[in-house]
C-alpha positions as a printed NumPy array, in Angstrom:
array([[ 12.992,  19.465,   8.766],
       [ 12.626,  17.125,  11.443],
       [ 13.911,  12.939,  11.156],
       [ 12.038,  10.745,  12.577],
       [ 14.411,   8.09 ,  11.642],
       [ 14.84 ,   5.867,  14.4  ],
       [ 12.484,   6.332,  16.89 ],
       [  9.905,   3.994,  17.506],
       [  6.761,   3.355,  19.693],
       [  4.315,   0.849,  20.403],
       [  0.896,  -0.033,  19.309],
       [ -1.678,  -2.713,  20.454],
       [ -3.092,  -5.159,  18.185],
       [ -4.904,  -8.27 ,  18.704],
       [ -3.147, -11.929,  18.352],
       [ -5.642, -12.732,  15.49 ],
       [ -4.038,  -9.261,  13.581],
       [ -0.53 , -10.288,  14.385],
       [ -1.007, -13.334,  12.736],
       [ -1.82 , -11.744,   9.764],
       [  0.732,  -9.272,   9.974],
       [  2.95 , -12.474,  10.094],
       [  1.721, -14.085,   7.414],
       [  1.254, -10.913,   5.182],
       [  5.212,  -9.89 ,   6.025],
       [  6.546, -13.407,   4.709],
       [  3.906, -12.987,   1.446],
       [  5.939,  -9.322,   0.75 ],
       [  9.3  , -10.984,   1.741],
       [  9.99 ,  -8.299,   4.297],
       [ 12.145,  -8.271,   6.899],
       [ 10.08 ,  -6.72 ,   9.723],
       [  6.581,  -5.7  ,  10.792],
       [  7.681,  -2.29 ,  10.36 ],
       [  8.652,  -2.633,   6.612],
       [  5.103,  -5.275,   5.995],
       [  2.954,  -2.108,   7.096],
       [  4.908,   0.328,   5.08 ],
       [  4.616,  -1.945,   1.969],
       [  1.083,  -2.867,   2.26 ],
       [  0.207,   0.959,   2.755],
       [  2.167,   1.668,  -0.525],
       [  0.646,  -0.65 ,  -2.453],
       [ -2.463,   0.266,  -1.262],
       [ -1.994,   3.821,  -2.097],
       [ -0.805,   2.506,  -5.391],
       [ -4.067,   0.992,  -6.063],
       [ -6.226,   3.159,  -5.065],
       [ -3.995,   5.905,  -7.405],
       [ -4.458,   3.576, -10.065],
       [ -8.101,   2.918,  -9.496],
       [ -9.237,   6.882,  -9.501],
       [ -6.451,   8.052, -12.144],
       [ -6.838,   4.878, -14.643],
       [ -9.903,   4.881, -15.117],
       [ -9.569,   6.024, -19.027],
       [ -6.635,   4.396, -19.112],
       [ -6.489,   2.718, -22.811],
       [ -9.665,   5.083, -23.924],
       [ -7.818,   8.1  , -24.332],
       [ -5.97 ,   9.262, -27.153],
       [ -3.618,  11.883, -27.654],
       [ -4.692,  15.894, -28.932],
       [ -4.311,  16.527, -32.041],
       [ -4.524,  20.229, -33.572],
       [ -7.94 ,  19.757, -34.8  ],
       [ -9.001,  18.71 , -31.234],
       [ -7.982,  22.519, -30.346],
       [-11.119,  23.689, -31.567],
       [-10.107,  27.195, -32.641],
       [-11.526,  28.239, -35.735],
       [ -8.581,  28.899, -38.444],
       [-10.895,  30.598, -41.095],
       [-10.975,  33.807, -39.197],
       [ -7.218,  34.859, -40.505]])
């Protein structure tokens, strides 16, 4: 397995995206531009998790034995 810890590179954004990169890093409290893009990527990963897995989420309710649907009389 191969770290990519530590190396870096460049990429071009606009002034009008820096400025929100700026303002979005001191909403999440991070430290760097780096860490703002890695948190708003997990959170949006989160959400969209959340959006396409919870969408029962309070309307399901456990199985119970009855819910196997086997039919017991045929001992």
């Amino acid at each position: 397995m191969v770290s990519n810890v530590g190396e870096t590179t460049t990429i071009r954004v606009s002034k009008n995206t820096l400025k929100m990169l700026e303002r979005l890093r001191q909403k999440l409290g991070a430290q760097t531009l780096d860490e703002t893009i890695k948190l708003f990527i997990m959170q949006q990963r989160k959400k969209r998790l959340s959006e396409v897995f919870g969408v029962d989420k309070g309307k399901i309710k456990p199985f119970t034995e009855e819910d196997r649907g086997e039919n017991s009389s045929s001992d």
